[in-house]
C-alpha positions as CSV (number, residue, x, y, z in Angstrom):
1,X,84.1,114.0,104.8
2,X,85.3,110.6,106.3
3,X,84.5,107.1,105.7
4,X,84.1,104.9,108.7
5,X,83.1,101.6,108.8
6,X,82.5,98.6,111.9
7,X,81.4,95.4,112.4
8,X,77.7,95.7,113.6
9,X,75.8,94.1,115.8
10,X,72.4,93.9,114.8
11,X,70.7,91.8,117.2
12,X,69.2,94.6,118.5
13,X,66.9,95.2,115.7
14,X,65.6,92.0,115.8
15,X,62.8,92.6,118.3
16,X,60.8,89.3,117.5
17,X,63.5,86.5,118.5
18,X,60.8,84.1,116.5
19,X,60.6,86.3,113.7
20,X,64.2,87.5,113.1
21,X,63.7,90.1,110.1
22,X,63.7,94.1,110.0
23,X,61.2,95.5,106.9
24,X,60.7,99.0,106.8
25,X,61.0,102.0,104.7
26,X,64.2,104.2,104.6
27,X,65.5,107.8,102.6
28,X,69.0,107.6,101.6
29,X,71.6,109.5,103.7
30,X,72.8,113.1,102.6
31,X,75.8,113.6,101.2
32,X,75.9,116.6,103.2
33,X,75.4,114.7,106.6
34,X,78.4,114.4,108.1
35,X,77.6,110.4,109.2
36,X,76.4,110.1,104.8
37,X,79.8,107.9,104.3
38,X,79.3,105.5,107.8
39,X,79.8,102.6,106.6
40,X,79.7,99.0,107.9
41,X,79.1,95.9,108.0
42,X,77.5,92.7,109.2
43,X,76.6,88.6,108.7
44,X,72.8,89.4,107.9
45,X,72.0,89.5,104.7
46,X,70.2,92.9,103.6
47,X,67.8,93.9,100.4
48,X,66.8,97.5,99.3
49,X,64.2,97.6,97.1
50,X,64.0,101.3,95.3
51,X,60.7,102.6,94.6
52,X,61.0,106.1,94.9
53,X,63.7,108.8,93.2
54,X,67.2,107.4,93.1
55,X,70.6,106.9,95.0
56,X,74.3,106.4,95.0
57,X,75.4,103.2,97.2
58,X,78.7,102.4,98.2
59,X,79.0,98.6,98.0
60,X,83.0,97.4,98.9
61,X,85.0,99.1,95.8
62,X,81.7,99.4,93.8
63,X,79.8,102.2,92.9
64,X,76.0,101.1,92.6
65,X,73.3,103.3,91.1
66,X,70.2,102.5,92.0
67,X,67.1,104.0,90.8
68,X,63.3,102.9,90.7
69,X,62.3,99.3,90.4
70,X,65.9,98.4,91.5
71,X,66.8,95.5,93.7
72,X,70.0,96.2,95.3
73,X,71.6,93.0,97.7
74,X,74.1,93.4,100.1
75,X,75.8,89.6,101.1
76,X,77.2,89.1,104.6
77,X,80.1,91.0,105.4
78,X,80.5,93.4,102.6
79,X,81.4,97.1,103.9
80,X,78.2,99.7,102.5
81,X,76.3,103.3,102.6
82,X,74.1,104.6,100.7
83,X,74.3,108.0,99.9
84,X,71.5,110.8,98.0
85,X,72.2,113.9,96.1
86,X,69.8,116.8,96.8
87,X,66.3,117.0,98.6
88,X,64.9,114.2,96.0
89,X,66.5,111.4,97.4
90,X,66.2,107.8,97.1
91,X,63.2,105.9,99.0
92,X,63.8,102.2,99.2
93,X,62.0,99.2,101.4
94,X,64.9,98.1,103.4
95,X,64.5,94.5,104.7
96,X,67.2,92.9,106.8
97,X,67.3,89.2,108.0
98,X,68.9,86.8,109.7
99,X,71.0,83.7,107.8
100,X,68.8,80.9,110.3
101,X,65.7,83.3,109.2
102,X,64.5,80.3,107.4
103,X,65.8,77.2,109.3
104,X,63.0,75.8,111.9
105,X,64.6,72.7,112.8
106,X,63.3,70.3,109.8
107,X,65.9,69.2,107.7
108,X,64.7,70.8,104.9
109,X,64.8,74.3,105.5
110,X,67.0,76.6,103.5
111,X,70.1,77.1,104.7
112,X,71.1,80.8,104.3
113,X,74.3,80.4,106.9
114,X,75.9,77.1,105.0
115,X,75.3,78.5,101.4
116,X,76.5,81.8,102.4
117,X,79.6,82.0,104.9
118,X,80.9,77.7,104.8
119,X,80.1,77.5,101.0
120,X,80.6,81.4,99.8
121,X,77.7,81.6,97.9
122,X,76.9,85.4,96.7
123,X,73.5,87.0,95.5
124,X,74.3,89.6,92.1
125,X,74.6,93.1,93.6
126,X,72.3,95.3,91.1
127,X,69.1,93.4,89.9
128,X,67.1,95.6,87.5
129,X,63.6,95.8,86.3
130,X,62.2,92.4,87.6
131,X,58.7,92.5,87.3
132,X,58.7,89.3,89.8
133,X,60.7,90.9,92.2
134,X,58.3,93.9,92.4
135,X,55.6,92.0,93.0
136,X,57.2,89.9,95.4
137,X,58.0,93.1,97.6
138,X,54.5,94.9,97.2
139,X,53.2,91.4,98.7
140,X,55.7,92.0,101.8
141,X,54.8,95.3,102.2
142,X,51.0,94.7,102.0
143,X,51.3,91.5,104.4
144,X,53.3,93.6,106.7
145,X,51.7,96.7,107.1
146,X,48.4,94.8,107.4
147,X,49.6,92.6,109.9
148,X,45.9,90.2,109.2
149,X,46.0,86.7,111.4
150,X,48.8,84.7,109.9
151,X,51.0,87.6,108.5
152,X,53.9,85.9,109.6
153,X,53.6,82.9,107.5
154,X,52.4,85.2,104.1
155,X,56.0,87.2,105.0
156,X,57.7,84.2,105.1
157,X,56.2,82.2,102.1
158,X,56.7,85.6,100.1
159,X,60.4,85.4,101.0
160,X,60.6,81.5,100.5
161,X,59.2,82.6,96.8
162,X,62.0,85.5,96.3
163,X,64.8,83.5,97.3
164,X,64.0,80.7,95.2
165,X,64.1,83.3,92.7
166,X,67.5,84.9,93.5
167,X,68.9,81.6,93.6
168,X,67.6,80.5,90.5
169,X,68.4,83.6,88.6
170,X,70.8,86.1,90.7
171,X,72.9,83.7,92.0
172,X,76.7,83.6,91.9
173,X,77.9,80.0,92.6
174,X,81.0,79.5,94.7
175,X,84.6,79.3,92.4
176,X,82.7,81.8,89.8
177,X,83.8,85.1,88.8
178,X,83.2,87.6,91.2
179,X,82.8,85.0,94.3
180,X,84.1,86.4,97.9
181,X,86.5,84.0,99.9
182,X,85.0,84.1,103.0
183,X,88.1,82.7,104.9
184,X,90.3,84.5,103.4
185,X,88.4,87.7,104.3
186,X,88.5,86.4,107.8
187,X,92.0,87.4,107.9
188,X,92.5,89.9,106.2
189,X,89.3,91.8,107.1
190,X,91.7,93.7,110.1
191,X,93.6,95.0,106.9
192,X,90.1,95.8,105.2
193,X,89.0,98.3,108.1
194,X,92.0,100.0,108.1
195,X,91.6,101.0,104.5
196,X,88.3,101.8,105.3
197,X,88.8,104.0,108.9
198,X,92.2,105.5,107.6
199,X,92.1,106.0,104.0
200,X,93.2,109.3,104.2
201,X,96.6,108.2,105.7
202,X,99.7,106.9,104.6
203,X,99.0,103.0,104.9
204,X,101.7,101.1,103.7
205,X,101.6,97.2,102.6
206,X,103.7,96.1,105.1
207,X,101.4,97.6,107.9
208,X,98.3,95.6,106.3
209,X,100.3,92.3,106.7
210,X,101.4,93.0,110.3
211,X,97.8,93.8,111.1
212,X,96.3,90.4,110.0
213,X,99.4,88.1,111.5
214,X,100.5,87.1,108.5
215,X,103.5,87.5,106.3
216,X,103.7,90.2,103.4
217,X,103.6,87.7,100.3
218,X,100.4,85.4,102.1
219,X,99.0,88.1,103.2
220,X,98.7,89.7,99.5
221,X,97.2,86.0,98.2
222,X,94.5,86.1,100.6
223,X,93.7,89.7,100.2
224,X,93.6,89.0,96.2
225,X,91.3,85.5,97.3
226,X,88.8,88.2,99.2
227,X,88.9,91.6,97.2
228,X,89.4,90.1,94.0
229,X,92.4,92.3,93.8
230,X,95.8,93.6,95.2
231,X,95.7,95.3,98.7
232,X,97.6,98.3,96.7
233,X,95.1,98.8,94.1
234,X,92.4,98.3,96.6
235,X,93.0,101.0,99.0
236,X,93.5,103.0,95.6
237,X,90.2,102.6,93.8
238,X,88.8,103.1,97.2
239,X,90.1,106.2,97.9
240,X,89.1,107.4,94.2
241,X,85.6,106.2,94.8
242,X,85.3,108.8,97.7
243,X,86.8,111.5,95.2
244,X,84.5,110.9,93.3
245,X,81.4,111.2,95.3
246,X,83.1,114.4,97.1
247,X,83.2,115.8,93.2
248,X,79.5,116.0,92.8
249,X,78.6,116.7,96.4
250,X,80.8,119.3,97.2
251,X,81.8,122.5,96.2
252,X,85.9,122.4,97.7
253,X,88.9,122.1,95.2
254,X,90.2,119.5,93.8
255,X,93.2,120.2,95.6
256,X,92.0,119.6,99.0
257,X,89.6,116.2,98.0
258,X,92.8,114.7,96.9
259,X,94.1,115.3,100.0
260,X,91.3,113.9,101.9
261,X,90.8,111.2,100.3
262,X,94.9,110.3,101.0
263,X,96.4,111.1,97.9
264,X,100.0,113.1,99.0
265,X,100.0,114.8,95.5
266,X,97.3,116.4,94.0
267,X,99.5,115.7,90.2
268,X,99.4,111.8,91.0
269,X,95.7,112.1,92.0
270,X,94.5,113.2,88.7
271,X,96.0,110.8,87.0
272,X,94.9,108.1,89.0
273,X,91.2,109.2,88.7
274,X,91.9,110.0,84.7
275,X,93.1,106.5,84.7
276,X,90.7,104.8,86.6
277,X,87.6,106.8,85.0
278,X,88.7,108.0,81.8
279,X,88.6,111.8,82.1
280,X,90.1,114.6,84.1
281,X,88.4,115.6,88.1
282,X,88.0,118.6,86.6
283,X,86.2,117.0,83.2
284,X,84.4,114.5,85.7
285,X,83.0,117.3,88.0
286,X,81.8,119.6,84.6
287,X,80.0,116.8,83.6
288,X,78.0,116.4,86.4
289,X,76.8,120.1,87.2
């Protein structure tokens, strides 16, 4: 069960080069399909809004659990999947748009592109329970699926009114905790890939470095700027975040997910994940029959 993960192009989706926004409904991958941990990425910004059962996303390093009611937003360029666990899956509203979705040549249109990628602006990954939000959504829905005279401009006011409200309340302001370096993930997003296509390799540091130009000590301060932490530690937690999804979604030993999911010793790999998560693989996997 590999990971991969690309840059996307999604022009394609948008169909409507006026109207550049993808809103539909979606079911959360299997773990049990083989393409459940695809992952990838892209510069459009995309919402799920959960309104049906509940699901386990992938989000960079982070492991997101959404459920009902539960706004889940994915910024430009950050790697995802999201993944279900049985037949009851997660049913979500999936809307996708572009960064100039909102720009129509008057000067004071919002600005999704210059917040976002020059300024490195971020939106707060989980948001839970928001009455506003729901309601917000349900008015997209209803707008869309009823496509009336004028739909177009009651999608786009309704998004006008949730954005206001994400910036207002869900927004993480550039030079905050948490905050992406979007330059810095420029370079370093070569070394990014990698960990993400070939986690269950050796990778070394050195090889990260040479892959993004760049010497071994810069290249380590940049990757820190973008990830928030080391490359090391990085390709680490990632590799126990797979573990830990192959624990509850398959039945093969512990033994053998260790060693897909790149870990040379299956003694170094338990206490990496005891570390990480505070109890044993074999504790964690008890726990979740």
């Amino acid at each position: 069960m590999k990971s991969t993960q690309k840059v996307s192009d999604m022009s394609k989706y948008f169909t409507d080069t006026d109207f550049r926004l993808v809103f539909q409904p979606f079911k959360a991958s299997s773990i049990d399909d083989p393409s459940a941990l695809s992952r990838t990425l892209h510069e459009e910004i995309e919402l799920k809004y959960f309104y049906e059962g509940n699901s386990t996303l992938i989000i960079g390093t982070e492991t997101v659990e959404a459920t009902v009611g539960d706004l889940v937003v994915i910024n430009p360029y950050e790697p995802h999947s999201t993944i279900r666990f049985g037949e009851d899956g997660g049913h979500y509203r999936f809307l996708m748009m572009d960064l100039d979705f909102f720009l129509d040549g008057s000067t004071g249109g919002l600005d999704l592109r210059a917040m976002m990628i020059k300024n490195g602006l971020t939106f707060q990954t989980l948001i839970r329970g928001d009455a506003k939000i729901s309601d917000i959504i349900n008015r997209i829905t209803e707008a869309h699926a009823e496509k009336k005279p004028y739909w177009k401009l009651a999608v786009r006011g309704a998004l006008l009114e949730l954005f206001a409200l994400l910036l207002n309340e869900y927004s993480i302001k550039p030079n905050e905790e948490g905050c992406g370096n979007f330059r810095a993930f420029e370079t370093v997003e070569p070394a990014l890939r990698k960990i993400r296509e070939d986690y269950d390799k050796p990778i070394s540091l050195d090889e990260l470095a040479e892959l993004c130009n760049v010497s071994k000590c810069h290249f380590c301060r940049l990757f820190r700027n973008a990830a928030g932490q080391s490359p090391m530690r990085y390709l680490t937690e990632y590799r126990l975040k797979i573990a830990n999804l192959m624990l509850s979604g398959s039945g093969e030993s512990i033994g053998t997910i260790a060693e897909k999911c790149g870990f040379e010793e299956q003694a170094y790999f338990c206490q990496c994940y005891k570390a990480h998560y505070g109890v044993s693989p074999t504790q964690s996997r008890t726990k979740k029959q």
